[in-house]
C-alpha positions in Angstrom: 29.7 86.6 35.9 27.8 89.4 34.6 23.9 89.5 33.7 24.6 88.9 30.1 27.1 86.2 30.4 24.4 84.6 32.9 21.7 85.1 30.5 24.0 83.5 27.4 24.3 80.5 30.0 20.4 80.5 30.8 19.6 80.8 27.2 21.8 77.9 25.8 20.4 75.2 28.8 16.7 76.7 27.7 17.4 75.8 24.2 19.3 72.0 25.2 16.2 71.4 27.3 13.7 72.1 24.5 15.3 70.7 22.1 15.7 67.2 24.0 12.2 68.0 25.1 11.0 68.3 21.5 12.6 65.0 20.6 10.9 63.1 23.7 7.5 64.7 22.4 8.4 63.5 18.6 9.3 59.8 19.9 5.7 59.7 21.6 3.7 61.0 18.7 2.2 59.3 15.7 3.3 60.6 11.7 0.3 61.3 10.6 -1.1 61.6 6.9 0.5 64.9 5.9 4.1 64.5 7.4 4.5 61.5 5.2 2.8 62.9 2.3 5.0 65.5 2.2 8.5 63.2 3.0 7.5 61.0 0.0 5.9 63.4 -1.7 7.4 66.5 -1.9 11.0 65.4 -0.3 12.2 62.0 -1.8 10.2 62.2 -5.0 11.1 65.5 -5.5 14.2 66.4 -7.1 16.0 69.8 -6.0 15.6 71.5 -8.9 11.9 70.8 -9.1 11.5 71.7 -5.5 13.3 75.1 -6.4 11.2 76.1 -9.4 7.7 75.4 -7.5 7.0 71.7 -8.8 6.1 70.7 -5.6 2.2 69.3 -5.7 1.4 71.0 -2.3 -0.9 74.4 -2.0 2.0 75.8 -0.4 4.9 75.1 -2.7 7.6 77.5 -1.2 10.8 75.4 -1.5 12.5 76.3 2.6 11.0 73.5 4.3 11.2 70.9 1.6 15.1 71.6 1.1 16.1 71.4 4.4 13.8 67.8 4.8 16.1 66.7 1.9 19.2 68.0 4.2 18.4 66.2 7.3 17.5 63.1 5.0 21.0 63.1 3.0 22.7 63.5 6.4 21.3 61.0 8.1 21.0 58.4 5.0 17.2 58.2 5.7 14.8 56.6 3.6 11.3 56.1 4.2 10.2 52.6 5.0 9.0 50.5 1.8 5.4 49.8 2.8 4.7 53.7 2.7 5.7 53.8 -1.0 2.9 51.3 -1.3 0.3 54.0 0.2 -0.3 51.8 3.8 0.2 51.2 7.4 1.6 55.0 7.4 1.1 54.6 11.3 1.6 51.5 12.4 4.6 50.9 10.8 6.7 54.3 11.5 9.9 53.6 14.0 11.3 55.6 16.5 13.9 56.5 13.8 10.8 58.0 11.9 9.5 60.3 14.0 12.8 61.4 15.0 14.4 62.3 12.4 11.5 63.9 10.3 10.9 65.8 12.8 14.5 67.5 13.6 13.6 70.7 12.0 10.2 71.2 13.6 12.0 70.7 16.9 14.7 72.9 16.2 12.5 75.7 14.9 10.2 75.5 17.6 13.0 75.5 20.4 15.0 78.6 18.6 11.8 80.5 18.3 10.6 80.4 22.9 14.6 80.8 23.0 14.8 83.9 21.0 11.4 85.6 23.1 13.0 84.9 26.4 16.4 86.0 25.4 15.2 89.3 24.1 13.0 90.0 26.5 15.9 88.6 29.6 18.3 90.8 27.7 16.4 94.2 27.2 13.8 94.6 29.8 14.8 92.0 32.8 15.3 88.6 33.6 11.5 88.1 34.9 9.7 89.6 32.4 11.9 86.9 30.1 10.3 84.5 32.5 6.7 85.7 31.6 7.6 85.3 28.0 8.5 81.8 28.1 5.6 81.1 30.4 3.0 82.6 27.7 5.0 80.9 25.0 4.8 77.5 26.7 0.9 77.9 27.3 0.6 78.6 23.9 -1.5 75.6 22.5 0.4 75.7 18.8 3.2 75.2 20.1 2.5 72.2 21.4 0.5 71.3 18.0 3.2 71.6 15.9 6.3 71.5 18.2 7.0 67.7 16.7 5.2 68.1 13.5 7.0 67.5 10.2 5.4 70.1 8.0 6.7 73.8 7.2 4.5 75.8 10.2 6.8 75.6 12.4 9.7 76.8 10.5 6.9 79.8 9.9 6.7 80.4 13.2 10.3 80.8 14.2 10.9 83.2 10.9 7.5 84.9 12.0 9.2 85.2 15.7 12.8 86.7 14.4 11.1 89.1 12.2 9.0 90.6 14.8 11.6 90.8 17.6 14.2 92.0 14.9 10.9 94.8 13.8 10.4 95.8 17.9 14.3 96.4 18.7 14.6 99.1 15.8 11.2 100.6 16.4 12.2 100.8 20.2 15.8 101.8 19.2 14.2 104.9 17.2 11.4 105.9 19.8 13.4 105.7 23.0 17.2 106.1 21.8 20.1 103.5 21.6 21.2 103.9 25.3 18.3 103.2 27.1 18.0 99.6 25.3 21.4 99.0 26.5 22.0 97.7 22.3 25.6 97.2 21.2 24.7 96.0 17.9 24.4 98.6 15.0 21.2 99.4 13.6 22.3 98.5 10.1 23.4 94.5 11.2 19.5 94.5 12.3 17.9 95.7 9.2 20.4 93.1 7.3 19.2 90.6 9.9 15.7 91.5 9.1 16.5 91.2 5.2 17.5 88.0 5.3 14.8 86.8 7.5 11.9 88.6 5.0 13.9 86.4 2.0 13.4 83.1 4.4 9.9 83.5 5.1 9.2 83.7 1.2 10.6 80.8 0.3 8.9 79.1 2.9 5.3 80.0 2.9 2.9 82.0 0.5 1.3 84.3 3.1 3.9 85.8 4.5 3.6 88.1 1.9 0.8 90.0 4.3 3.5 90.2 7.3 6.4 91.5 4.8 4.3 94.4 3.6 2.9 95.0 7.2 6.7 95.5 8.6 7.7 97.5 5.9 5.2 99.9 5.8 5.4 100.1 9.5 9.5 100.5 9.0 9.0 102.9 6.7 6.1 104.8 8.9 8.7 104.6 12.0 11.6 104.0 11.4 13.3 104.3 7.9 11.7 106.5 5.0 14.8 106.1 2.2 12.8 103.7 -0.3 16.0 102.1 -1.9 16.3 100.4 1.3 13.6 98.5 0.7 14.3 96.5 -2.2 15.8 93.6 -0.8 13.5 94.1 2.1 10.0 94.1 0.7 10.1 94.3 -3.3 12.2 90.9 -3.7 10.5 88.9 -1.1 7.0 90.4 -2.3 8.1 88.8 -5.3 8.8 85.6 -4.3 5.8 84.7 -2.9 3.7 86.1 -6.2 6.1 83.8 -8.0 5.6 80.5 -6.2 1.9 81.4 -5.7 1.3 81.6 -9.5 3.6 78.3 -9.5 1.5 76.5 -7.1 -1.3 73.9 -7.8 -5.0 75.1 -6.6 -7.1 73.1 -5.0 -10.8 73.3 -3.8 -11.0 73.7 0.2 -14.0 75.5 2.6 -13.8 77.2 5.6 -14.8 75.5 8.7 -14.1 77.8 11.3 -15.3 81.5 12.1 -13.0 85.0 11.7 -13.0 84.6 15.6 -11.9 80.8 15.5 -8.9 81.4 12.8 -7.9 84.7 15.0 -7.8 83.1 18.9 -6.2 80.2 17.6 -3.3 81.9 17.5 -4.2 84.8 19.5 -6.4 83.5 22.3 -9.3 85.4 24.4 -6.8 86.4 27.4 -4.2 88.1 25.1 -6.3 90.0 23.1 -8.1 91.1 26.5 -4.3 92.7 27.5 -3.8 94.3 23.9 -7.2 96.2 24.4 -5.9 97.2 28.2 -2.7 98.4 26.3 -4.9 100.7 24.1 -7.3 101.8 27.1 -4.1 102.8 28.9 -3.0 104.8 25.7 -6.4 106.3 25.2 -6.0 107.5 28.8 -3.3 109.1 28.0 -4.7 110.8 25.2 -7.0 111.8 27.6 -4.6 112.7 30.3 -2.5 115.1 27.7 -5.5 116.8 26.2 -7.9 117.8 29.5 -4.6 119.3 30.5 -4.8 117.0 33.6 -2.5 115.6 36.2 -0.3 113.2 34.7 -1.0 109.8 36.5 1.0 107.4 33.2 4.1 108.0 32.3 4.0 108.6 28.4 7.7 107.9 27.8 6.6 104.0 28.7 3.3 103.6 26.6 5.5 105.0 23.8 7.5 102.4 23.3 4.2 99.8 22.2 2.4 102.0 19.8 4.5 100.5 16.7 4.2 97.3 17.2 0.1 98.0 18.5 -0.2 98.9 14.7 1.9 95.9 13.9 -0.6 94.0 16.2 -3.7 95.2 14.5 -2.1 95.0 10.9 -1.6 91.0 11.7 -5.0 90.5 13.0 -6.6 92.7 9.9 -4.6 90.9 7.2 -5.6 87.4 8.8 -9.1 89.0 8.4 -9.1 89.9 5.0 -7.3 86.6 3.7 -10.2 84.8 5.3 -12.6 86.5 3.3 -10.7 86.1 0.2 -10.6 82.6 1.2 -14.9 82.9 1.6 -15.2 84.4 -1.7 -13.5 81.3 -3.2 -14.3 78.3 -1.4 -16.7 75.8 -2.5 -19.8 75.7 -1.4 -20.5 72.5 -1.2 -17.8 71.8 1.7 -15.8 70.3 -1.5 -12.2 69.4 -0.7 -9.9 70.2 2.0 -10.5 72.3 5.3 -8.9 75.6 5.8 -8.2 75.1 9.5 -6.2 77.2 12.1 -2.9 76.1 11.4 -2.7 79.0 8.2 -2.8 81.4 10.6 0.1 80.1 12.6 2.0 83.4 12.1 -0.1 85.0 15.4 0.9 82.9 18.0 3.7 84.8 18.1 2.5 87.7 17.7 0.1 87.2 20.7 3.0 86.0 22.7 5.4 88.9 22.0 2.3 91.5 21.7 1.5 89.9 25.5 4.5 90.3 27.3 5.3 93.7 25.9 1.9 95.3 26.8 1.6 93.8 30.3 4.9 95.0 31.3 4.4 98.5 29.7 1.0 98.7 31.5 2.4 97.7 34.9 5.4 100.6 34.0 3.0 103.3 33.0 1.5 103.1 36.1 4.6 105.0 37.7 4.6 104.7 41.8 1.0 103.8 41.4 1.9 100.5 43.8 -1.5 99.3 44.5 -2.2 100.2 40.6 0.0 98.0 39.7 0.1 95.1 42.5 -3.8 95.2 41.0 -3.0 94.7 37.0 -0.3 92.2 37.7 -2.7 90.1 39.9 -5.7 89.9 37.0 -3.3 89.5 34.2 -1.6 87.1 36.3 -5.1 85.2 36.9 -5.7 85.0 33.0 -2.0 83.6 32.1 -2.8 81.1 35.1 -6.8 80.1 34.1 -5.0 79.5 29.9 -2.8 77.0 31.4 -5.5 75.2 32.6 -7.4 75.4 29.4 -4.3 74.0 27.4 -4.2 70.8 29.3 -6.4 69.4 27.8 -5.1 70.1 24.2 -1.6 68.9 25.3 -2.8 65.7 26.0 -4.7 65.3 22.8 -1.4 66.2 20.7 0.3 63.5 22.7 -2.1 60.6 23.1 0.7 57.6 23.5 2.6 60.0 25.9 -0.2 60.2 28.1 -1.3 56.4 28.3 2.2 55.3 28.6 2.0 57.5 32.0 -1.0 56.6 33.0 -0.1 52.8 31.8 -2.9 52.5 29.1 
């Protein structure tokens, strides 16, 4: 059996495991207020057409999530229990069959999305730098937040995920060469791929709008600079989410978190500390090239991270500016909803893919540096250890029945 065959093997017990996984998780958490909201709400009392055309009374009325609710609803013959139509006992009455089957999709995305990292990174760099990936996407603390959660971030997460692993194989493919990432896929599949995926994301949230352009112009910067092929990559998606944003009701809603909150939510303190090494390291270099000196990194390495270090800073710079957008109109007077972390989902995977790339291209760079690199790998291995342990604690608040079972409270 060769390494790919192996991998495919690896890769489809990964995705069984997390997938059953998910569904143990869903079983042992409570629906809460907004995954049944948006069941009766926006899926039963919804009809297609409405849910199509931006009727749905959500801020987010992008139709993705709400259509495939209504699949998984139709297949299974589910309908909500009768005492939630009467607006009570939303969690005391939900059965196992509830929280099960609401919460297939969130499962599924969830599990395709740590699949897909590990895969890529398995496939095109090695099998234990796919380990690392999954490790950092496991002590990621949305995942487990919104791994069994019936609303549309997670879905957002896993299109987030596709578009930014479909983004770093062509802007690797174009700044190292098509042999050395060992691709048998053409270029043109990938952009399709990448098509499709920009149309998915703008039917299922608003602000992926910011990401779309950010990968374009990036693309287009990088990669690709014919404009027609960028109609069905940027213009119609673009469009889509100015269309169901117009469409959408507007509520009132304040912020209750800082610009550093909202961004290491999704990106915490340890990741961002390896994307500034990854700059350092390319500074360096700048260095390095310009004083004429020695050369101690290997540029060819360092190379490969500098699109998506731009796409890296474009994500964290467009969460930036919606959150002042979203200062300049929120009420004052802390009047209706929160804005809380969870509208900035789209990092996480960014700080997981931005993680694993940069620590592995730092440890490269370093050449036969050994006891360089035996250094960098033991301090970034010390800050991917210390998050687990800061996670723990989060875990067990997502999954308060799971944990008392086990401890028999």
């Amino acid at each position: 059996m060769n390494h790919l065959s192996r991998l495919h093997t690896v890769t489809r017990f990964l995705i069984l495991f997390l997938f059953i996984g998910g569904l143990f998780l869903a079983y042992h958490k409570t629906l809460w207020n907004d995954e049944t909201y948006s069941q009766l709400s926006s899926v039963e009392n919804t009809s297609v057409s409405d849910v199509i055309s931006g009727q749905v009374k959500e801020g987010n009325n992008s139709p993705l999530f709400y259509l495939l609710q209504k699949g998984v609803s139709a297949f299974f013959g589910y309908r909500t229990p009768s005492l939630w139509h009467e607006g009570t006992q939303f969690w005391t009455t939900n059965w196992p069959g509830d929280k099960i089957i609401l919460r297939i999709v969130p499962v599924s995305a969830m599990t395709l999305s740590i699949a897909a990292i590990f895969y890529y990174f398995a496939r095109f760099y090695s099998f234990w730098v796919g380990a690392l990936s999954l490790f950092l996407s496991l002590s990621t603390t949305v995942f487990w937040q919104f791994w069994a959660e019936a609303r549309h971030y997670p879905l957002w997460f896993f299109l987030t995920t596709m578009e930014l692993l479909l983004f770093l194989y062509l802007s690797t493919r174009k700044t190292t060469g098509l042999h050395l990432c060992r691709v048998k896929k053409s270029a043109a599949g990938i952009w399709n791929g990448l098509i499709i995926v920009h149309l998915l994301l703008s039917l299922t949230v608003i602000f992926s709008l910011a990401q779309i352009v950010i990968v374009s112009a990036l693309l287009y910067f990088f990669v690709e600079r014919r404009w027609q092929k960028y109609v069905l990559l940027t213009v119609f998606p673009v469009a889509f989410c100015l269309i169901y944003y117009a469409l959408a009701p507007k509520y009132d809603f304040w912020l209750m978190f800082s610009y550093e909150q909202y961004i290491r939510a999704g990106i915490s303190r340890d990741r961002l500390y390896i994307i500034c090494l990854f700059t350092v390291f390319l500074a360096l270099y700048g260095i390095q090239i310009k004083a004429k000196a020695r050369q101690f990194l290997r540029h060819d390495v360092l190379e490969r991270g500098i699109p998506f270090l731009w796409l890296t800073g474009g994500m964290i710079a467009a969460t930036c500016l919606i959150i002042f957008a979203f200062q300049c109109m929120a009420c004052p007077s802390s009047r209706g909803f929160p804005v809380t972390t969870r509208y900035f989902i789209n990092l996480a995977p960014v700080g997981i893919i931005a993680t694993t790339l940069f620590a592995v291209l730092v440890i490269k760079s370093c050449g036969r540096m050994f006891w360089t690199r035996i250094i960098l790998a033991s301090g970034m291995g010390y800050l991917f250890i210390h998050r687990v342990f800061k996670i723990l604690p989060d875990i067990q608040g997502h999954f308060p029945l799971l944990f008392s079972s086990a401890t028999g409270g």
